[in-house]
N, C-alpha and C positions, 0 to 999 in steps of 0.2 A: 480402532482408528478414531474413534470418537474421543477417549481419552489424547491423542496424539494431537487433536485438531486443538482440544481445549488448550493442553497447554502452547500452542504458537498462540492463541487467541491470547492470553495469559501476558506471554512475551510480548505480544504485539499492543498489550495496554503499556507494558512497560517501556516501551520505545516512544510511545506515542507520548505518557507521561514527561519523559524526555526530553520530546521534541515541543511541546511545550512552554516548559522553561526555556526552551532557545527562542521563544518567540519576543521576551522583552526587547530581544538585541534589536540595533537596526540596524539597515544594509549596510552603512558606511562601518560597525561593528565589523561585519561578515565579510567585507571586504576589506579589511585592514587585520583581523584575525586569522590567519590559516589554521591555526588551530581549532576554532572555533568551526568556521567555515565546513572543515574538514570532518569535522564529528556533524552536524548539523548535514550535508551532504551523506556522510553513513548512515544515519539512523533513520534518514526518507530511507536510504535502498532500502535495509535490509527491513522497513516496515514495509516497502512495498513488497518484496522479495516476502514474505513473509503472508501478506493477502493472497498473493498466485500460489506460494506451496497450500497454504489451505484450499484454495481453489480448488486444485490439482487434485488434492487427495480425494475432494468430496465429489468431483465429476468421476474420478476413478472407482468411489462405493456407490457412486448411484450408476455405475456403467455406461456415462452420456460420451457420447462421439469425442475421442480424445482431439487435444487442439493441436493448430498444429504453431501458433502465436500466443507469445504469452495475452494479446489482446483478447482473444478467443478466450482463454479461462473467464476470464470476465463477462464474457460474451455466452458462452454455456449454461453459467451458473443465471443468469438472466433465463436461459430457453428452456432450463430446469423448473424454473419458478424458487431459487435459492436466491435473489435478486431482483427486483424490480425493476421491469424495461428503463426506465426513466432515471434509475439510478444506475444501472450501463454504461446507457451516454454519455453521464457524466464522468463515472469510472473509468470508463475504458482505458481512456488515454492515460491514466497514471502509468499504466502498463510500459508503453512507449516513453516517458518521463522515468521509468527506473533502468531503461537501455540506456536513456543518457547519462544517468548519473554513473553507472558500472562500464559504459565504454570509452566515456569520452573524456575520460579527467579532466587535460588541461584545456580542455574547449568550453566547459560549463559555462553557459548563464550565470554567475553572480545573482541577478536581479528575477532569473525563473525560479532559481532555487530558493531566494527570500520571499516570494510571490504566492510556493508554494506550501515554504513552511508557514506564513501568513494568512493564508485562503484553501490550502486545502486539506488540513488535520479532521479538520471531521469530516471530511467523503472515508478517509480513514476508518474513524471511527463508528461510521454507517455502519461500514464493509462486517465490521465485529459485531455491531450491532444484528445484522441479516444473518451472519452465521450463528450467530448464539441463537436466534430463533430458531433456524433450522435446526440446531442439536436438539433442539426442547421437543423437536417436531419428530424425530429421528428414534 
């Protein structure tokens, strides 16, 4: 499983690297691109999509109380000690920010999802950061 988790970790630099490069754009970009938009909108999900499957698999090798919200992965991996309280809080909610970007297509925030490829790429790259320790620890 440790091999499986590295490579999402792996993948999940590469989206992130990704979503990076989309950070020059500005909103009036995003909202006038669909194109743009559209890939910028996929690469949050499946980077968030992406932190919860690792989650998942590492509450499932450490045997912790399965969730029963993708919040909760979040939220275990904290009562594990694979996450720091503090850094929970702040995660958590991407949880609930990747329900919206995968249920609600034509409802989207414009201005959440620039807000959040603007402000929140490195709670992201925490997330890899606290798992690659744990692997080290593992």
């Amino acid at each position: 499983m440790k091999n499986e988790i590295s490579s999402k970790l792996e993948r999940l630099g590469e989206y992130l690297k990704i979503l990076r490069g989309y950070q020059s754009h500005t909103l009036e970009d995003l909202k006038n691109d669909v194109t743009l938009r559209g890939a910028v909108e996929r690469y949050l999900e499946v980077s968030i999509e992406s932190c919860l499957d690792i989650g998942e698999m590492i509450i499932s090798q450490e045997r912790a109380r399965k969730p029963e919200t993708y919040r909760e992965v979040i939220e275990i991996l904290g009562e594990i000690g694979v996450l720091p309280e503090d850094f929970v809080d702040k995660f958590a909610p991407a949880a609930g920010f990747r329900n919206i970007l995968l249920h609600m297509y034509a409802e989207i925030d414009i201005e959440k999802v620039y807000g959040y490829l603007q402000n929140n790429l490195d709670d992201i790259n925490n997330f890899a950061g606290f798992i690659a320790e744990y692997l080290k620890k593992s």
